[in-house]
Backbone as CSV, one residue per row, in Angstrom:
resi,resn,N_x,N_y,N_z,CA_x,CA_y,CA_z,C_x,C_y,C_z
1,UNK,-17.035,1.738,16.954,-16.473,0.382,16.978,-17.211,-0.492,15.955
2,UNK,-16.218,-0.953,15.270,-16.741,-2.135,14.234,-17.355,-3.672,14.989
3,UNK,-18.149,-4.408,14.443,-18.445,-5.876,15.178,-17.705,-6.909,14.206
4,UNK,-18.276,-8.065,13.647,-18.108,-8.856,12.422,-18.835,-8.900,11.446
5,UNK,-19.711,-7.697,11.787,-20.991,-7.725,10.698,-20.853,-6.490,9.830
6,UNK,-19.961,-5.085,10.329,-19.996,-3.754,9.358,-18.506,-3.590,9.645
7,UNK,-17.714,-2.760,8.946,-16.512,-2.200,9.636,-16.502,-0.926,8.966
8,UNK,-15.497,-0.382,9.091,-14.641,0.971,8.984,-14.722,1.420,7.035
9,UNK,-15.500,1.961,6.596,-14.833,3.213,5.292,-14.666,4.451,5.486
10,UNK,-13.668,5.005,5.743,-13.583,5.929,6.242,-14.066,5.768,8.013
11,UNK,-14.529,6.961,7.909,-15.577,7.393,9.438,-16.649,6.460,8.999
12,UNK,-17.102,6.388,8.357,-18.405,5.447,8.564,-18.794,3.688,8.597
13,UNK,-19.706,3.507,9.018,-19.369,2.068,9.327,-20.302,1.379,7.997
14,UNK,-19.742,0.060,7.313,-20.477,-0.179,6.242,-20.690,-1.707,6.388
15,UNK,-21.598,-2.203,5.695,-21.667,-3.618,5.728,-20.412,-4.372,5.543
16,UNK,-19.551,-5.278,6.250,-18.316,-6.181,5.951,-18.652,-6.379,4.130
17,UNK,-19.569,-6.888,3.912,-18.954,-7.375,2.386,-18.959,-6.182,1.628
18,UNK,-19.649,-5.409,2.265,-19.629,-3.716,1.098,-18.107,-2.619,0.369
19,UNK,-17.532,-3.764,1.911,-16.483,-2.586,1.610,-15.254,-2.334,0.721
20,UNK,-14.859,-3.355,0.091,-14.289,-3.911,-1.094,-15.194,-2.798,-2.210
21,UNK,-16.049,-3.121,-2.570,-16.652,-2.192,-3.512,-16.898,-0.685,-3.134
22,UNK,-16.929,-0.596,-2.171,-16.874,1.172,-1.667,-15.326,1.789,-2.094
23,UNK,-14.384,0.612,-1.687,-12.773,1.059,-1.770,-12.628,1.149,-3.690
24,UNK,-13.257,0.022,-4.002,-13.140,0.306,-5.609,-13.531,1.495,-6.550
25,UNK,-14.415,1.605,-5.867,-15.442,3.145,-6.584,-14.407,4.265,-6.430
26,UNK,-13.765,4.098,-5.240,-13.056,5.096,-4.845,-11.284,5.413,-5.857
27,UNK,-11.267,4.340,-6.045,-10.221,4.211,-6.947,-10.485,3.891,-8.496
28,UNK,-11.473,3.437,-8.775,-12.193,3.964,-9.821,-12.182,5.469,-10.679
29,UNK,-12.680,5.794,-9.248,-12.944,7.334,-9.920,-11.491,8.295,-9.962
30,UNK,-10.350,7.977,-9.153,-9.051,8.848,-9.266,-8.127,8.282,-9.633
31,UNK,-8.099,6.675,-10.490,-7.297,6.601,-11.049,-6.571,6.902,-11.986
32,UNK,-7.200,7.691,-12.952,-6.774,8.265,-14.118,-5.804,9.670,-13.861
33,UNK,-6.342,9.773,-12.308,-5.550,11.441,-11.815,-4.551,11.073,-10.522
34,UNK,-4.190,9.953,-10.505,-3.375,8.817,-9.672,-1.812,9.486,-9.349
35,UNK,-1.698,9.771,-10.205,-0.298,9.922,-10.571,0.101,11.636,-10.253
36,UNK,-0.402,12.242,-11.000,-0.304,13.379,-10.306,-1.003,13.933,-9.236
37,UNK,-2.040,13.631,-9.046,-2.482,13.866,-7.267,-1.360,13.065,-6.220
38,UNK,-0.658,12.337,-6.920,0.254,11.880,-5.602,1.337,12.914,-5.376
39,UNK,1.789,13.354,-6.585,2.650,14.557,-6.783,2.678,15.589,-5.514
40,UNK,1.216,16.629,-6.450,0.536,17.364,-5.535,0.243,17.117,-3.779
41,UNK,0.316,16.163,-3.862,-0.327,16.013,-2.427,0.598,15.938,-1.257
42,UNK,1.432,15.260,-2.082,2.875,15.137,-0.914,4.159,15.818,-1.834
43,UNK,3.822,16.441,-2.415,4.861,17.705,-3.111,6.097,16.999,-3.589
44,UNK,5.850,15.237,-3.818,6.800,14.944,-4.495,7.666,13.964,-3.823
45,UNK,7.203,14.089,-2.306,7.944,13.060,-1.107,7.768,11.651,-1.485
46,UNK,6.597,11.449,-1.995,5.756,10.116,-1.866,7.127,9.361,-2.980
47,UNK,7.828,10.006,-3.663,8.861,8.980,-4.462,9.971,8.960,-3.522
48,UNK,10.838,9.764,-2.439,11.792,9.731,-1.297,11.280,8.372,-0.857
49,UNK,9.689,8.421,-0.102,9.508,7.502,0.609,9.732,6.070,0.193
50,UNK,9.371,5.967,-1.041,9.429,4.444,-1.803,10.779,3.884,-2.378
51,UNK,11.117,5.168,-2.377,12.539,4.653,-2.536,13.215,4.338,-1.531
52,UNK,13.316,4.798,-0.071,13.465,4.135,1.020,12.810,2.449,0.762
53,UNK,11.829,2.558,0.756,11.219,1.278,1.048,11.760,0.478,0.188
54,UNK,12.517,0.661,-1.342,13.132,-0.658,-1.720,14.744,-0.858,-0.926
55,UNK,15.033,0.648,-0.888,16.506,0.354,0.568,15.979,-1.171,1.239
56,UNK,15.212,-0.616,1.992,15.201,-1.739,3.154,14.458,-3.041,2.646
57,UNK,14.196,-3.354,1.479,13.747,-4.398,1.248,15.109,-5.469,0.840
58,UNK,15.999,-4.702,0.216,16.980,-5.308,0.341,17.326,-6.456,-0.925
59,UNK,16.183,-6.472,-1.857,16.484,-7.186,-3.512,17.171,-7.830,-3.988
60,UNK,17.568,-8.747,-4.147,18.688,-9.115,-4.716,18.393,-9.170,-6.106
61,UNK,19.527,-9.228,-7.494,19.035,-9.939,-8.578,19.382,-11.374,-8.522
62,UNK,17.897,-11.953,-9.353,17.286,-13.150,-9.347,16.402,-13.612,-8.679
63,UNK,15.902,-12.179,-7.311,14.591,-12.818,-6.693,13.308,-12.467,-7.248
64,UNK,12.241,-13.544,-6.130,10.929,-12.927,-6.869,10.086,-12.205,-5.671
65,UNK,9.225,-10.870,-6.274,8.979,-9.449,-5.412,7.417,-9.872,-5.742
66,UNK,6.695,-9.886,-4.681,5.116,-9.046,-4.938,4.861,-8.299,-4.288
67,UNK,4.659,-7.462,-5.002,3.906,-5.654,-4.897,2.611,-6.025,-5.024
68,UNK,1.967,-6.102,-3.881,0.310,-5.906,-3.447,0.147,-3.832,-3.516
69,UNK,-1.377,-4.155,-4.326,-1.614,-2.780,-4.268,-0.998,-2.059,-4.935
70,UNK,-0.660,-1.929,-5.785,0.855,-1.396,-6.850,0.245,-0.660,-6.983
71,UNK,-0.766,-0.016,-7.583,-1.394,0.961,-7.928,-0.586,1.053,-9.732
72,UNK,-0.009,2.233,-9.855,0.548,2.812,-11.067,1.572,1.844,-11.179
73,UNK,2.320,1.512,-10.110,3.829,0.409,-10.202,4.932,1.050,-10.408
74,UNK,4.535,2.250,-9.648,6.081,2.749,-9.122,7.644,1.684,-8.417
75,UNK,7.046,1.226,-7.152,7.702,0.048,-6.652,8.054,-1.121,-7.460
76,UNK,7.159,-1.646,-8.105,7.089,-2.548,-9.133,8.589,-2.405,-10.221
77,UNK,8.009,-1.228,-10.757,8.964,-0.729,-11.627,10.358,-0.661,-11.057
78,UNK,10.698,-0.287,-9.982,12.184,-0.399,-9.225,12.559,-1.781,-8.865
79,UNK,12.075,-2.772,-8.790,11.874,-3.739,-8.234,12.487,-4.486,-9.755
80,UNK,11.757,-4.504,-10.623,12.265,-4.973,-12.274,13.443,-4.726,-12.098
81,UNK,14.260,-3.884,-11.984,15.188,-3.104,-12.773,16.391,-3.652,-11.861
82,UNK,16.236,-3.932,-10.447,16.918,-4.949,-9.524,17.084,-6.263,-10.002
83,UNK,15.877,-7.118,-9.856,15.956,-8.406,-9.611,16.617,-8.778,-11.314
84,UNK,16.530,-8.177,-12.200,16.928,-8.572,-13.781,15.908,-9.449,-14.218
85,UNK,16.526,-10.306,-14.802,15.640,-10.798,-15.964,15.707,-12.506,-15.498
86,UNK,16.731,-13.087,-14.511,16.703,-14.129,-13.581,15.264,-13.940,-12.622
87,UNK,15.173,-12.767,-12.507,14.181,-12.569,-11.295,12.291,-12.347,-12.206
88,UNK,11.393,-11.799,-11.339,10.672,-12.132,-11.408,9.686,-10.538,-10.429
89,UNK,9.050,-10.294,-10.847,8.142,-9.331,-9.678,6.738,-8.985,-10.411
90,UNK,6.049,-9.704,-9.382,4.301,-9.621,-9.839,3.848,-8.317,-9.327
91,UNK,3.328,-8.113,-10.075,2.334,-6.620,-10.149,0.875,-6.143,-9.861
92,UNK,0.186,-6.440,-8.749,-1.100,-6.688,-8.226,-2.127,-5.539,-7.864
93,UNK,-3.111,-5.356,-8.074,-3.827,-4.733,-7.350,-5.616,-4.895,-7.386
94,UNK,-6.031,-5.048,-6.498,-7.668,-5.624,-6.567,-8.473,-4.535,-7.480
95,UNK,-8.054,-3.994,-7.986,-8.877,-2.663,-8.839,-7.907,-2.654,-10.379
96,UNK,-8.969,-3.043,-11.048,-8.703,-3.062,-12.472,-8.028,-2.209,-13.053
97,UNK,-9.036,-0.823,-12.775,-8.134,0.521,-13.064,-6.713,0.576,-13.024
98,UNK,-6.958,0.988,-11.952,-5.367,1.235,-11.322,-4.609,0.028,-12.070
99,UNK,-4.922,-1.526,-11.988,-3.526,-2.191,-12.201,-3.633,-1.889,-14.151
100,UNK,-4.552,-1.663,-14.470,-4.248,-1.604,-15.995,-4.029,-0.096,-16.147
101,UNK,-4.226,0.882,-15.534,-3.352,1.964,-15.359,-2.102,2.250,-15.181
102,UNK,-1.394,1.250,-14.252,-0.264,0.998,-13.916,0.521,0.039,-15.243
103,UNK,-0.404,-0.888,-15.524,0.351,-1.608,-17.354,0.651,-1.009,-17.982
104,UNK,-0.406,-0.007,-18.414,0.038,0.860,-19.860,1.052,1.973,-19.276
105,UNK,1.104,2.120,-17.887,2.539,3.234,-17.822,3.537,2.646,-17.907
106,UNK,4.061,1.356,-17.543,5.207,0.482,-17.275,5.448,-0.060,-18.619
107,UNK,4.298,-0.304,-19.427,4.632,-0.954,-21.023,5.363,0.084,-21.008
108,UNK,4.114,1.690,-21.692,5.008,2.627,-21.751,7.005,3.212,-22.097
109,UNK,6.864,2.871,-20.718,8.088,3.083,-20.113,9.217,2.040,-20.361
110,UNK,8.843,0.693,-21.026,9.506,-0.101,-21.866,10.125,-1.063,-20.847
111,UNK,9.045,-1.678,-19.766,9.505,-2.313,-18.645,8.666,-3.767,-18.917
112,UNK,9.644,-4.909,-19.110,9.185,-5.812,-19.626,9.708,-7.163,-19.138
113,UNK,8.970,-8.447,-19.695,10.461,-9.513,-19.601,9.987,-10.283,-18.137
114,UNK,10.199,-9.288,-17.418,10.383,-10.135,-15.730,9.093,-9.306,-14.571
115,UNK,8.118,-8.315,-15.397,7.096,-8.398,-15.325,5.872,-8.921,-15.417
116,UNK,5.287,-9.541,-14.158,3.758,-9.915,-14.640,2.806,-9.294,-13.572
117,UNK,1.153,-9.276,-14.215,0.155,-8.883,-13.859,-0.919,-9.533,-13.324
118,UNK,-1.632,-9.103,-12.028,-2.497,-10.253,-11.777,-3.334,-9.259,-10.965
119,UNK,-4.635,-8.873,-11.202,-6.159,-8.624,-10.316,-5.691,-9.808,-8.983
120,UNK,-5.916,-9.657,-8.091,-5.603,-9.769,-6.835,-5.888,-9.054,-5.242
121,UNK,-6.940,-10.077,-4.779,-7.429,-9.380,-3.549,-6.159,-10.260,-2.091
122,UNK,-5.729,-8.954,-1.775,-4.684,-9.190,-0.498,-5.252,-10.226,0.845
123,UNK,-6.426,-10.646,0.989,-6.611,-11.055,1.607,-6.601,-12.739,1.475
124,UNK,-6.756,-13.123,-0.174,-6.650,-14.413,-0.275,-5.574,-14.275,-1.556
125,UNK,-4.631,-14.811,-1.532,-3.400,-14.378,-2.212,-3.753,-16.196,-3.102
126,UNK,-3.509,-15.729,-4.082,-3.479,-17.228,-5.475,-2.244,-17.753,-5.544
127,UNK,-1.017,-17.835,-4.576,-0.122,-17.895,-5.215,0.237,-19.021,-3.971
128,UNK,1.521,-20.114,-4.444,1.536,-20.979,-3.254,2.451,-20.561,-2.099
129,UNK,2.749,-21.776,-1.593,3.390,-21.211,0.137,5.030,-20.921,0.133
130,UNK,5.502,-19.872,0.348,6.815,-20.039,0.450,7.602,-19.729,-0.997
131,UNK,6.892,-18.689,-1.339,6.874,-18.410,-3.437,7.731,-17.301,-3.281
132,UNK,7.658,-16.189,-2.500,8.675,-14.959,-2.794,9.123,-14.493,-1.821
133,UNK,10.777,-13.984,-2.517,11.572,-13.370,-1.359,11.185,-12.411,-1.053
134,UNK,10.356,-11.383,-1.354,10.237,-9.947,-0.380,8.738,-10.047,-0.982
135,UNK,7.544,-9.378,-0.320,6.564,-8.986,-0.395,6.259,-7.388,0.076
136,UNK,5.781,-6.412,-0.555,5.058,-5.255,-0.314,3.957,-4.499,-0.471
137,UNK,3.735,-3.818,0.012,1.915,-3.217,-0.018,2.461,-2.082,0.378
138,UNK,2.622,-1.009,-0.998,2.107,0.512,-0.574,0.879,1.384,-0.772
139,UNK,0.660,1.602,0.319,-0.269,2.615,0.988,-1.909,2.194,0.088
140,UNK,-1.934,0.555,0.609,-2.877,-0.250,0.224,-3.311,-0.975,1.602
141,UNK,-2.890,-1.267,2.637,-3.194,-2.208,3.294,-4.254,-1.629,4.474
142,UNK,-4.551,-0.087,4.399,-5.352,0.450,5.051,-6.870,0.633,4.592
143,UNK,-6.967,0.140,3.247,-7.634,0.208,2.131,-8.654,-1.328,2.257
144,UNK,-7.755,-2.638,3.222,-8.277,-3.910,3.185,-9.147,-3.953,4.272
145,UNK,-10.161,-4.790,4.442,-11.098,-5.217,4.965,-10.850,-5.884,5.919
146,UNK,-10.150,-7.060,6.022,-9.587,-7.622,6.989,-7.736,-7.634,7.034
147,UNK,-7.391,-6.790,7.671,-5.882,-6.691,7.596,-5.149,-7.631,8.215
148,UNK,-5.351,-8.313,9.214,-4.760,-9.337,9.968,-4.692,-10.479,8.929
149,UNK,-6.006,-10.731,8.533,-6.143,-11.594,7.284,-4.828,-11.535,5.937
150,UNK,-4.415,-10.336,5.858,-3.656,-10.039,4.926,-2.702,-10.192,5.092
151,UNK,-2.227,-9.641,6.148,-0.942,-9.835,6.935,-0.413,-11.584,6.581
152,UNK,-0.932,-11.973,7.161,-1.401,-13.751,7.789,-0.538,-14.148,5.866
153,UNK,-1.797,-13.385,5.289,-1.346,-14.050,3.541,-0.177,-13.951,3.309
154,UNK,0.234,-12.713,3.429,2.186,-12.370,3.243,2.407,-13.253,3.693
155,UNK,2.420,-13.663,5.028,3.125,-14.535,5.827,3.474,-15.707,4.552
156,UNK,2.020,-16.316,4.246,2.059,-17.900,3.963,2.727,-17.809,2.685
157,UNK,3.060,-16.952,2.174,3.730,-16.696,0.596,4.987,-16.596,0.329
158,UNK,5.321,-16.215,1.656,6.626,-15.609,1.789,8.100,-16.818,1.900
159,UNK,9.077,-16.810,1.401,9.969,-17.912,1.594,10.410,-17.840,2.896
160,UNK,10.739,-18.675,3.723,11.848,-18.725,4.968,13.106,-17.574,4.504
161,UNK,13.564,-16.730,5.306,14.570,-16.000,5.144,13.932,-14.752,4.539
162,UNK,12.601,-14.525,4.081,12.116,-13.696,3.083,11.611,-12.319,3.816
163,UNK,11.289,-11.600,3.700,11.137,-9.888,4.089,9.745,-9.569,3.992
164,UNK,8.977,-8.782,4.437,7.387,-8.080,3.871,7.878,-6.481,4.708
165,UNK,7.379,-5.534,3.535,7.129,-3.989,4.143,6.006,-3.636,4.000
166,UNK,5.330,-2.886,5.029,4.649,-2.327,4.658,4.600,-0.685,4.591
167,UNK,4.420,-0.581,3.318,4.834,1.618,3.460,3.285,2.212,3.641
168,UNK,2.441,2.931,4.537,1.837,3.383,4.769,1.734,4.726,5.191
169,UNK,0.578,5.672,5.563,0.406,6.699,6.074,0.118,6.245,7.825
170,UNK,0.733,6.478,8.338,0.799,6.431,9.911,0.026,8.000,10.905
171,UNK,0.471,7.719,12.178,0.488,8.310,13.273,1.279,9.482,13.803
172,UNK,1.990,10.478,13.224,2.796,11.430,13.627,2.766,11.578,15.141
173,UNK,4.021,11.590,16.051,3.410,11.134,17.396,3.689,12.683,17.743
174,UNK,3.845,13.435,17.311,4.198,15.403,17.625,2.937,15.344,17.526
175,UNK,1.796,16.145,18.661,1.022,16.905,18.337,0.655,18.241,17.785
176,UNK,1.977,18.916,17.469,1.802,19.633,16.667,1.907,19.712,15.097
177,UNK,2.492,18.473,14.914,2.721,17.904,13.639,1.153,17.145,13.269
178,UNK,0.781,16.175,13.856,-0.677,16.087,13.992,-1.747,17.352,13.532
179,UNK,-1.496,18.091,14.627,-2.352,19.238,14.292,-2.210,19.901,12.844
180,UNK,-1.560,20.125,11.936,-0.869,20.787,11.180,-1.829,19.445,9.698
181,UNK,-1.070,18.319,10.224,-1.380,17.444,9.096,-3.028,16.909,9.088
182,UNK,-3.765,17.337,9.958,-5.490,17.302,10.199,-5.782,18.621,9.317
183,UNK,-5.273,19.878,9.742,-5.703,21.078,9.232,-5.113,20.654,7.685
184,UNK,-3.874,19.943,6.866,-3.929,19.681,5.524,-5.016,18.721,4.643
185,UNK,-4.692,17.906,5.680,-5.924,16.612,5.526,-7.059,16.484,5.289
186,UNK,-7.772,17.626,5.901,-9.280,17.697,5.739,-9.877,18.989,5.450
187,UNK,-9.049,20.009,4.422,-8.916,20.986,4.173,-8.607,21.022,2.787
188,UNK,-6.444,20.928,2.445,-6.311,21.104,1.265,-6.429,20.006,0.590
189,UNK,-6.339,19.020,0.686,-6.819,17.317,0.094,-7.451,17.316,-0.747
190,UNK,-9.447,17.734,0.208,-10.540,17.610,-1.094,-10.468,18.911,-1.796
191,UNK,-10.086,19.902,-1.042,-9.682,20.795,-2.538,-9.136,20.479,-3.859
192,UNK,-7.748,19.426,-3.260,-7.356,19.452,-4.524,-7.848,18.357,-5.085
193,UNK,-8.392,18.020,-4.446,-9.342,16.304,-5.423,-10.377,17.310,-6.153
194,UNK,-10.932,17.498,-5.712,-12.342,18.625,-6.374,-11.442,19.184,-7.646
195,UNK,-10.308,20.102,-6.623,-10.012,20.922,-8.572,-9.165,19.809,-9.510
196,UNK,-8.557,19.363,-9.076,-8.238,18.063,-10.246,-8.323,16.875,-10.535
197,UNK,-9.133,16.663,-9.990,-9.590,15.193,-10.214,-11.501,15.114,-10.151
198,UNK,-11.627,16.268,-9.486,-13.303,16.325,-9.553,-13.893,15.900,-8.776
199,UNK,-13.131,14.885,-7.974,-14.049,14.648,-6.685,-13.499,14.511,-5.466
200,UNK,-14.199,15.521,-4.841,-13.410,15.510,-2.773,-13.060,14.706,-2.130
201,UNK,-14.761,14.088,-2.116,-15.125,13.021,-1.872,-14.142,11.911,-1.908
202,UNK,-13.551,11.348,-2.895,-12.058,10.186,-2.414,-11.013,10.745,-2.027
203,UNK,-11.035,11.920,-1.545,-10.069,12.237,-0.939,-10.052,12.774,0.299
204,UNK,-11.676,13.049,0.597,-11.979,13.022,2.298,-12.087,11.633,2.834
205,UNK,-11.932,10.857,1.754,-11.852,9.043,2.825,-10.836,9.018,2.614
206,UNK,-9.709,9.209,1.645,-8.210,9.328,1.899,-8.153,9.604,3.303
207,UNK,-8.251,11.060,3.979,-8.143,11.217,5.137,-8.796,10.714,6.083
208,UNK,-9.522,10.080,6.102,-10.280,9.448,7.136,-9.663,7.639,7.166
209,UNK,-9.230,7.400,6.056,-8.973,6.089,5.809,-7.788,6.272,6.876
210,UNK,-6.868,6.880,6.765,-5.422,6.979,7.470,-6.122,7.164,9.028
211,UNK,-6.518,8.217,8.886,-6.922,8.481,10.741,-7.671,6.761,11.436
212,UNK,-7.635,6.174,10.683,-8.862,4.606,11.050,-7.720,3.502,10.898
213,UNK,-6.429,3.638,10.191,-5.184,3.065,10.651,-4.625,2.713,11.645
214,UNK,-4.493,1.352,12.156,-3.655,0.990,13.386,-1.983,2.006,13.110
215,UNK,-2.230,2.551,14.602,-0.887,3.104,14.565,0.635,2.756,14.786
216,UNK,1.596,2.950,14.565,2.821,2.033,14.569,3.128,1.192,15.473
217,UNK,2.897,0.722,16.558,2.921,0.212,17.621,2.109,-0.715,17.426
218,UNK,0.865,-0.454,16.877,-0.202,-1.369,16.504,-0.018,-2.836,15.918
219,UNK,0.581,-1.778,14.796,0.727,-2.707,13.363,1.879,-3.464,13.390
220,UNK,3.208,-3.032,13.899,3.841,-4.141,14.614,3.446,-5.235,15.470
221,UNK,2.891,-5.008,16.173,2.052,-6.137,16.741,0.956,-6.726,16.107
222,UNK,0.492,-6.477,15.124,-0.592,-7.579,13.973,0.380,-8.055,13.170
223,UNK,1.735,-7.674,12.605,2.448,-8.113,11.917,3.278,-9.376,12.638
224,UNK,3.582,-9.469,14.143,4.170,-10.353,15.135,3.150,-11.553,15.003
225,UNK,1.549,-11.277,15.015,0.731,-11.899,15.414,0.498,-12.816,14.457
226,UNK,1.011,-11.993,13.052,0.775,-12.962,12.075,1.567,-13.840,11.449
227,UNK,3.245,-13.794,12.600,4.319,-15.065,11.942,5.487,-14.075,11.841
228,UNK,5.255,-12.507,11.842,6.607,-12.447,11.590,7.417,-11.881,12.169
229,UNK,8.760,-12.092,12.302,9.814,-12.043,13.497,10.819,-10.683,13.268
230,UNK,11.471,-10.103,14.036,11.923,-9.493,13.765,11.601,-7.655,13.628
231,UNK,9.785,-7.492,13.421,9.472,-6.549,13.722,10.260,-5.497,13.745
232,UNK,9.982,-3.798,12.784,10.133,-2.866,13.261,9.718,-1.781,12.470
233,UNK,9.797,-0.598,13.035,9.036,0.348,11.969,10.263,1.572,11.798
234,UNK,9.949,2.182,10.484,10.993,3.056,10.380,9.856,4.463,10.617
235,UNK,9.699,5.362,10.972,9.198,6.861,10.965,9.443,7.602,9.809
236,UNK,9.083,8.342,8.703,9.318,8.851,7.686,8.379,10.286,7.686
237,UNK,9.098,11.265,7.256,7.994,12.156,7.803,7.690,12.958,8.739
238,UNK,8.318,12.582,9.744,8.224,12.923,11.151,6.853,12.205,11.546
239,UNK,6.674,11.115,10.827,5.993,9.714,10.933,4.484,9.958,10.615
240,UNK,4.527,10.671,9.915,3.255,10.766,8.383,2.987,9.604,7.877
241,UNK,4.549,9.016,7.422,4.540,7.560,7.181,5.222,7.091,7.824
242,UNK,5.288,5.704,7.779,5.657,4.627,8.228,6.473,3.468,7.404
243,UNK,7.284,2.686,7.359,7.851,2.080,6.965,7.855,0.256,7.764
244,UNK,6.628,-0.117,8.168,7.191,-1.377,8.870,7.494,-2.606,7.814
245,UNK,8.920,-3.580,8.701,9.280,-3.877,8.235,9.604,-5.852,8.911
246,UNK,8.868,-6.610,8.446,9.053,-8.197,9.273,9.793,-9.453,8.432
247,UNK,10.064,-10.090,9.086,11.313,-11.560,8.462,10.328,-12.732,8.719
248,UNK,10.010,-13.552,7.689,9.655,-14.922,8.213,11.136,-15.951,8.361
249,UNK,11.330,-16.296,9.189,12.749,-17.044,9.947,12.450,-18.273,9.978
């Protein structure tokens, strides 16, 4: 059990202000192998899933999207290509790497115009009250320090009528599905971090980060707690992931 003084990296408990920089190191070191370890790891699902998640976000063109945690800017990138060039979708993530990892793939890729970029910690959001129609965080918000806190931020950002998802790694409620995804988890994972990316190590707190996740039931209820109405979660996976999904009204 965490107090107000250490919480959760992984399994281990670390000083509250430490842990921001423990999560950075960690993404530091596998961002450059970001992209294809996501591949590998979920054999390719991890793009099914996100593409669900702009389904239900529901886009219109001409709105404006923030993608917390973008990482590479997969979402991001789908999100452009919706809202047009009326619209607008910021591109965030508290780790340099990754979000300037995620720039030079999206320049790249010739995605422009109604893109912007901003270093950004989820817990105190720079932006004013009531600024965008949909907000999202993939498979970032397990990664934050204070999540309620974060939650709370979507909230205050978000327009009346406006949407927040969150796509995460969840709770599989099969225990044999459980069992199965522990024996991948803490087995073939840091293998494959070790052989391609070089280090296990962020990828045995990968697995530990998820197992230290409020589980769907949970997180609906921190998401209620923090303003928003409507609550619900989709199962993906046979609920590997998660899809929750809230309305500020």
């Amino acid at each position: 059990m965490s107090d107000d003084k250490t919480t959760h990296f992984g399994y281990k408990q670390v000083p509250v202000e430490e842990k921001a920089g423990h999560v950075r190191g960690v993404f530091d070191s596998v961002a450059s192998h970001y992209d294809i370890m996501n591949d590998l790891m979920s054999l390719g699902i991890h793009r099914l899933w996100k593409r669900q998640t702009v389904e239900l976000a529901g886009v219109r063109r001409g709105q404006r999207v923030l993608d917390l945690a973008a990482g590479t800017g997969d979402l991001s990138e789908r999100f452009s290509g919706i809202v047009g060039m009326e619209g607008e979708v910021v591109c965030t993530d508290i780790n340099v790497a990754m979000l300037s990892r995620g720039r030079d793939r999206l320049v790249d890729a010739g995605v422009a115009g109604n893109l912007h970029y901003a270093q950004v910690d989820a817990e105190t959001l720079p932006f004013s009250d009531n600024h965008f129609d949909c907000i999202t965080i993939g498979f970032g918000l397990r990664n934050v320090t204070h999540k309620q806190r974060a939650l709370e931020e979507m909230f205050r950002v978000l327009r009346p009528a406006g949407r927040a998802l969150v796509l995460e790694f969840s709770h599989p409620p099969s225990l044999p599905v459980r069992k199965a995804y522990d024996l991948y988890s803490f087995s073939v994972l840091p293998a494959l971090g070790r052989l391609i990316a070089g280090d296990a190590d962020s990828y045995r707190y990968l697995a530990e980060s998820i197992r230290m996740h409020p589980d769907q039931e949970t997180l609906r209820t921190m998401m209620e707690q923090a303003g928003f109405e409507r609550c619900e979660f989709f199962n993906l996976s046979a609920g590997i992931v998660a899809i929750h999904r809230g309305y500020k009204l």
